[in-house]
C-alpha positions as CSV (number, residue, x, y, z in Angstrom):
1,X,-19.2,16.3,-16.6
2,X,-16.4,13.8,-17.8
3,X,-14.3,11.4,-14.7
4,X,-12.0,9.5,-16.2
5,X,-11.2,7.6,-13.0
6,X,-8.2,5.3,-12.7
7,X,-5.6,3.9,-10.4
8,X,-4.3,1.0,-7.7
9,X,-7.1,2.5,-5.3
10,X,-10.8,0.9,-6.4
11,X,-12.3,2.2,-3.0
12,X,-11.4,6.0,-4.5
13,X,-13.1,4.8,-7.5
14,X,-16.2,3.0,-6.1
15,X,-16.8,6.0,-4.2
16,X,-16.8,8.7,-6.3
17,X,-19.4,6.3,-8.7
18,X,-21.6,5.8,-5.5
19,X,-21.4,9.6,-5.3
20,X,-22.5,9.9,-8.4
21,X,-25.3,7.8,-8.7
22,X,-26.3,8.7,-5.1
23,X,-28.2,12.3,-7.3
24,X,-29.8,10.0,-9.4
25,X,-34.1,9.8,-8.7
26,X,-34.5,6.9,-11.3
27,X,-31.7,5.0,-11.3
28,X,-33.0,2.0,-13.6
29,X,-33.9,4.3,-16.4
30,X,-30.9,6.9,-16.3
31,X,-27.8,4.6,-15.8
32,X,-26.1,2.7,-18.3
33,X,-23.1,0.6,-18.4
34,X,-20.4,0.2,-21.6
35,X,-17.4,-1.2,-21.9
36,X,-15.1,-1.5,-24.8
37,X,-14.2,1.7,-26.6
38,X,-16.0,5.4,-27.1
39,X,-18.1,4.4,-30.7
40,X,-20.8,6.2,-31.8
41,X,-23.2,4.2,-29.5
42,X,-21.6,5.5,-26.5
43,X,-21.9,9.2,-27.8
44,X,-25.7,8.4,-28.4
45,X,-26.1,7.3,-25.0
46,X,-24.6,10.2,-23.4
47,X,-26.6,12.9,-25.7
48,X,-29.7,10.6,-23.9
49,X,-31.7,13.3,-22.7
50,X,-32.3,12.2,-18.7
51,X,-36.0,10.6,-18.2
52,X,-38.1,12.1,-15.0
53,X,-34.5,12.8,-13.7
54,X,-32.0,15.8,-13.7
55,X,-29.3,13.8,-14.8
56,X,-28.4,10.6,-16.1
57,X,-25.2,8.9,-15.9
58,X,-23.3,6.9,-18.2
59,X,-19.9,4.6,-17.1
60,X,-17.8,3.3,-19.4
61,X,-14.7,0.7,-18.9
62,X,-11.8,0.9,-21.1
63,X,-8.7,-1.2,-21.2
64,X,-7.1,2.0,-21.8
65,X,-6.7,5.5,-23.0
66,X,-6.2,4.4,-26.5
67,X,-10.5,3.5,-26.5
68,X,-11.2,6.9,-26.2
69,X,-9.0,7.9,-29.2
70,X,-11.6,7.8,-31.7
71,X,-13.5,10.7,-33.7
72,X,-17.0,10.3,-31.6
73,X,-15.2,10.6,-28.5
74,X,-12.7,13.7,-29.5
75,X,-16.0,15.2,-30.8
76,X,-18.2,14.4,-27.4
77,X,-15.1,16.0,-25.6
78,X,-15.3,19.3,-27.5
79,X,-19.2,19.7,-26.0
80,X,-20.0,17.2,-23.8
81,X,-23.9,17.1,-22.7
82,X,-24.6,18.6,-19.5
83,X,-27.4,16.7,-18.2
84,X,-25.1,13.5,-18.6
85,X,-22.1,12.4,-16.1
86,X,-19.5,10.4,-18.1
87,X,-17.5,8.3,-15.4
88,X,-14.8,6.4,-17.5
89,X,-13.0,3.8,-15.7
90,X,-9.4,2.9,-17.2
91,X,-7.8,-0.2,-16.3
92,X,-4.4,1.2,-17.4
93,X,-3.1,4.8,-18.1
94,X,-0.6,5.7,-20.7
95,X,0.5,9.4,-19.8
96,X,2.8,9.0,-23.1
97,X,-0.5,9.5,-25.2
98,X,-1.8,12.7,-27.0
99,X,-5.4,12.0,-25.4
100,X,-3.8,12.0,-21.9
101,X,-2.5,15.3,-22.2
102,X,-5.8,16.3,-23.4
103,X,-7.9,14.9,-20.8
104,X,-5.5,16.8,-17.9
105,X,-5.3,20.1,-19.9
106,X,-9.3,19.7,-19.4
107,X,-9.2,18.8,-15.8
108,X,-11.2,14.8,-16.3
109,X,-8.5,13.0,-15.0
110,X,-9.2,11.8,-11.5
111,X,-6.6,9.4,-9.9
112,X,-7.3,7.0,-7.2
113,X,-4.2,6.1,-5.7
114,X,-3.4,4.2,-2.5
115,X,-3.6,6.3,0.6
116,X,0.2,7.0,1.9
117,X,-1.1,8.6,5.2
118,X,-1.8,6.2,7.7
119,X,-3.8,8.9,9.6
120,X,-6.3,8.9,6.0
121,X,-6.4,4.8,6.0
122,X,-7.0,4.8,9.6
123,X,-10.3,7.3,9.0
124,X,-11.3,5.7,6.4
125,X,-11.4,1.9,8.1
126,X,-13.2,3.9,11.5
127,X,-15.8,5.5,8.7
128,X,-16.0,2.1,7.4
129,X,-17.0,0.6,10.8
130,X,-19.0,3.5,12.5
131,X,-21.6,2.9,9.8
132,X,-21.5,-0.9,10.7
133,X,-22.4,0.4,14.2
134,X,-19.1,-1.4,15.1
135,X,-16.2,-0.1,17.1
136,X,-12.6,-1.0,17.8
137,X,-10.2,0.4,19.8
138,X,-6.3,1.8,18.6
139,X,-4.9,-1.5,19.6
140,X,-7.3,-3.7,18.1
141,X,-6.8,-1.3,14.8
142,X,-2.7,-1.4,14.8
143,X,-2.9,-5.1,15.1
144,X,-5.4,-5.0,12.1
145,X,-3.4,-2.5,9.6
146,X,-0.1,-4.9,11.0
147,X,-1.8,-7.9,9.7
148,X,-3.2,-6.8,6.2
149,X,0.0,-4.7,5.8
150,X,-1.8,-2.2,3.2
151,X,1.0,-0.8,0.9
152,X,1.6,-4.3,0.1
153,X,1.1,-5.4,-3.7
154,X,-2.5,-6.5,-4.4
155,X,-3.9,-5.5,-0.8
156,X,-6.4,-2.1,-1.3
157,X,-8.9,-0.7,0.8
158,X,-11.7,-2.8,-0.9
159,X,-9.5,-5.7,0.5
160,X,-9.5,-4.2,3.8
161,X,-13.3,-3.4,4.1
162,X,-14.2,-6.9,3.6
163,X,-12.5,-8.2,6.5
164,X,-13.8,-5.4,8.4
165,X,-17.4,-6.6,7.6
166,X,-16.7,-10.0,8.3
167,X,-15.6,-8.5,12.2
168,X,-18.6,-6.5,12.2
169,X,-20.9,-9.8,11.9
170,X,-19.5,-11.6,14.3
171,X,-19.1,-8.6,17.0
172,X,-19.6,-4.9,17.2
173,X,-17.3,-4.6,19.2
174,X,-13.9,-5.3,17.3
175,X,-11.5,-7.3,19.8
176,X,-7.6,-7.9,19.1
177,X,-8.5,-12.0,19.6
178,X,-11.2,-11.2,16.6
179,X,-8.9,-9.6,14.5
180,X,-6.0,-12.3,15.1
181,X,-8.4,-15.2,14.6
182,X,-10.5,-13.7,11.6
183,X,-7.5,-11.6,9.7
184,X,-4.6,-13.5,7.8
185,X,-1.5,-11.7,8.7
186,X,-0.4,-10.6,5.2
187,X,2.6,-9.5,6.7
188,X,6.0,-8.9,4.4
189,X,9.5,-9.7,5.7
190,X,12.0,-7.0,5.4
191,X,15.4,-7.8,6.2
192,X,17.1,-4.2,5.3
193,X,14.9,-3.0,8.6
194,X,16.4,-5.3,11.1
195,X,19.7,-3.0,11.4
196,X,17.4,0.0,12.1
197,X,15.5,-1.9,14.4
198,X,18.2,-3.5,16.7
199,X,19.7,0.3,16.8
200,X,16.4,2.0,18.2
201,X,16.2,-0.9,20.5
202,X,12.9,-2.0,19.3
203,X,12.8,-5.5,20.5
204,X,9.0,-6.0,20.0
205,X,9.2,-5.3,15.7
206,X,12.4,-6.8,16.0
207,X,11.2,-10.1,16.5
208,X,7.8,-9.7,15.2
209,X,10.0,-9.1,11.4
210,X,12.6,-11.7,12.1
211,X,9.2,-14.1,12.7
212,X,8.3,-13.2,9.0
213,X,12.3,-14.5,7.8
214,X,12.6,-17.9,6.7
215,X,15.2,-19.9,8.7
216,X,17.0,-20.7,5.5
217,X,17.8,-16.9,5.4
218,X,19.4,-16.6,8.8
219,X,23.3,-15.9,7.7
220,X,22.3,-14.2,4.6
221,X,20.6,-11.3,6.9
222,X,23.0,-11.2,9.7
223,X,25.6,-11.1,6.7
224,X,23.6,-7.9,5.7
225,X,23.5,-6.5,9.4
226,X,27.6,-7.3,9.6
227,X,28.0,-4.7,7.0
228,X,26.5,-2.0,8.5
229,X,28.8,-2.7,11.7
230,X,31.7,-2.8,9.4
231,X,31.1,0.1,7.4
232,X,30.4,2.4,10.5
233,X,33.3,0.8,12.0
234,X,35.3,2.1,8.8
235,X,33.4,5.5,8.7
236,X,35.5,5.7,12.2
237,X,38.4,5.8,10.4
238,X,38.4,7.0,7.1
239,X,35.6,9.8,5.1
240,X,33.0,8.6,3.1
241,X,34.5,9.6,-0.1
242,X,37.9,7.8,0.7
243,X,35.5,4.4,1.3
244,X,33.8,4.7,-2.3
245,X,30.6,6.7,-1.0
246,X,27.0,5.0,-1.3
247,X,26.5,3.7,2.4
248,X,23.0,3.0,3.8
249,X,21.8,5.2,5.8
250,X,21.5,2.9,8.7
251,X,25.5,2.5,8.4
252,X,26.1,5.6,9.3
253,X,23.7,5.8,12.2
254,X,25.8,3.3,14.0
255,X,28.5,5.7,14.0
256,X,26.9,6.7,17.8
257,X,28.1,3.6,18.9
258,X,31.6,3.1,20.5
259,X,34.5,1.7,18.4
260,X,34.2,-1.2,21.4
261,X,30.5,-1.4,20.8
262,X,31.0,-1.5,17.0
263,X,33.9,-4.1,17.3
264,X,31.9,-6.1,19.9
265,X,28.6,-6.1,17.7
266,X,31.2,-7.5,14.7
267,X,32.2,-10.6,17.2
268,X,28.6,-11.3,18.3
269,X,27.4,-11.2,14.4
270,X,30.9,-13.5,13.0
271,X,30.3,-15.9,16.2
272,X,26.5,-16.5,15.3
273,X,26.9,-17.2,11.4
274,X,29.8,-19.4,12.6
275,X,27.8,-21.6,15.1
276,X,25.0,-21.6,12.6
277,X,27.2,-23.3,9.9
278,X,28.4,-25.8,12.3
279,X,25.1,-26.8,14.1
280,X,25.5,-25.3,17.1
281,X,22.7,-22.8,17.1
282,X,19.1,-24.2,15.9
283,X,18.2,-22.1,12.6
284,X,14.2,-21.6,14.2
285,X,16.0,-19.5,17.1
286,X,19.5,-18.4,15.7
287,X,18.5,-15.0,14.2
288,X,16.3,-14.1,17.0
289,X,19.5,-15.6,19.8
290,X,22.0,-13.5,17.7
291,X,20.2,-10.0,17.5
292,X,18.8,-10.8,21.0
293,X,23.2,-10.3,22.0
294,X,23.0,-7.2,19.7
295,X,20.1,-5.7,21.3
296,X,22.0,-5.6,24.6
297,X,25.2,-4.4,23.1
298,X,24.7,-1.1,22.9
């Protein structure tokens, strides 16, 4: 068998090698480690015959694709051994290459991407804990997956797992206080969500993202909010093609609201980035005053 396992997921890729290894009877004597590039020492260890052991595994981590394009390899691929598992882990994958192409036409390619179903995280974190002997309850696990905000860049399961090991040693019972106290929000700001957000009438993310916004930032995102009044305002009036086409999609869900709403909303937004250039609004509350007033229009 050859894996070659890659991707921005190392808990797909830890797993499948614990797999792996999990069939071996004599680990110390049937598992080696390489790194660099497939040369003709590599090919020798994988025609290794197994000792005392079925199998007998062999990982080897690459850079890249381009260290397996080399005559040993292209011959090992042709009749790999079968008492030997290959796992190749590649830092990087060019699918560009000739020796990509090869390795998917053949079925070795295993990618370990980050989960997109927050259904799958969440069963993989309880997993995680139930073999602990820890538990947690829903809220206690929201209030964790808000704070290490997983599809951020550089956050991965691996990540994840550690903190939920440090929670496990200090109770088995996972508590929201625990997680607030022992979990560093990782939490991103996104200012393109607040629209959205002010039309659902969601007051508790709301104010949880406009926490995340700097206070220098305040008129710049209401000046981003004041568009999608005005272009739903104009969307009122005139087609999207006649306005130039392109609108967010947000824009054009406050087209439920009233003209009156709309204009009003327009007034509340112009008033607060005026008062905030003047001084009469305190930038650590002014966002959070001004789409308090929008939250209630409507």
């Amino acid at each position: 068998m050859i894996q070659v396992l890659y991707g921005d997921e190392p808990y797909g890729i830890e797993k499948r090698k614990k797999n792996v290894l999990k069939g071996l009877t004599v680990p110390q004597m049937n598992y080696e480690v390489r790194q660099g590039s497939f040369d003709l020492d590599t090919q020798t260890a994988c025609r290794t015959c197994p000792f005392l052991d079925e199998k007998r595994v062999v990982l080897l981590d690459i850079e890249g694709l381009k260290a397996l394009d080399t005559p040993e390899f292209k011959e090992y691929l042709k009749a790999p051994s079968k008492s030997t598992d290959l796992l190749i882990i590649a830092r990087s994958v060019d699918q560009r290459l000739k020796i990509f192409k090869t390795l998917k036409d053949k079925g070795c390619l295993v990618p370990c991407m980050k989960l997109k179903d927050e259904k799958d995280i969440k069963n993989v974190l309880f997993s995680e804990i139930k073999q602990r002997d820890g538990r947690i309850t829903e809220v206690a696990l929201a209030e964790f997956l808000k704070r290490i905000n997983y599809q951020s860049e550089g956050v991965n399961l691996l990540t994840a797992i550690g903190f939920i090991e440090t929670l496990c040693s200090i109770d088995k019972d996972i508590t929201v206080d625990n997680v607030k106290r022992y979990v560093p929000s990782n939490e991103e700001a996104n200012e393109f969500i607040l629209s959205r957000l002010i039309l659902d009438g969601d007051a508790d993310k709301l104010y949880q993202q406009i926490s995340l916004i700097p206070n220098d930032e305040d008129i710049k995102v209401l000046s981003l909010i004041l568009k999608d009044y005005r272009i739903a305002y104009k969307l009122k009036h005139f087609n999207e093609k006649q306005l130039g086409g392109g609108f967010l999609g947000s824009a054009k869900e406050f087209m439920k609201l009233s003209e009156n709403t709309l204009l009003e909303g327009m007034e509340i937004i112009t008033s607060g980035i005026f008062d905030i250039k003047v001084g009469n609004l305190p930038k650590e509350y002014a966002l959070k005053t001004v789409c308090s007033k929008l939250l209630t229009n409507k």
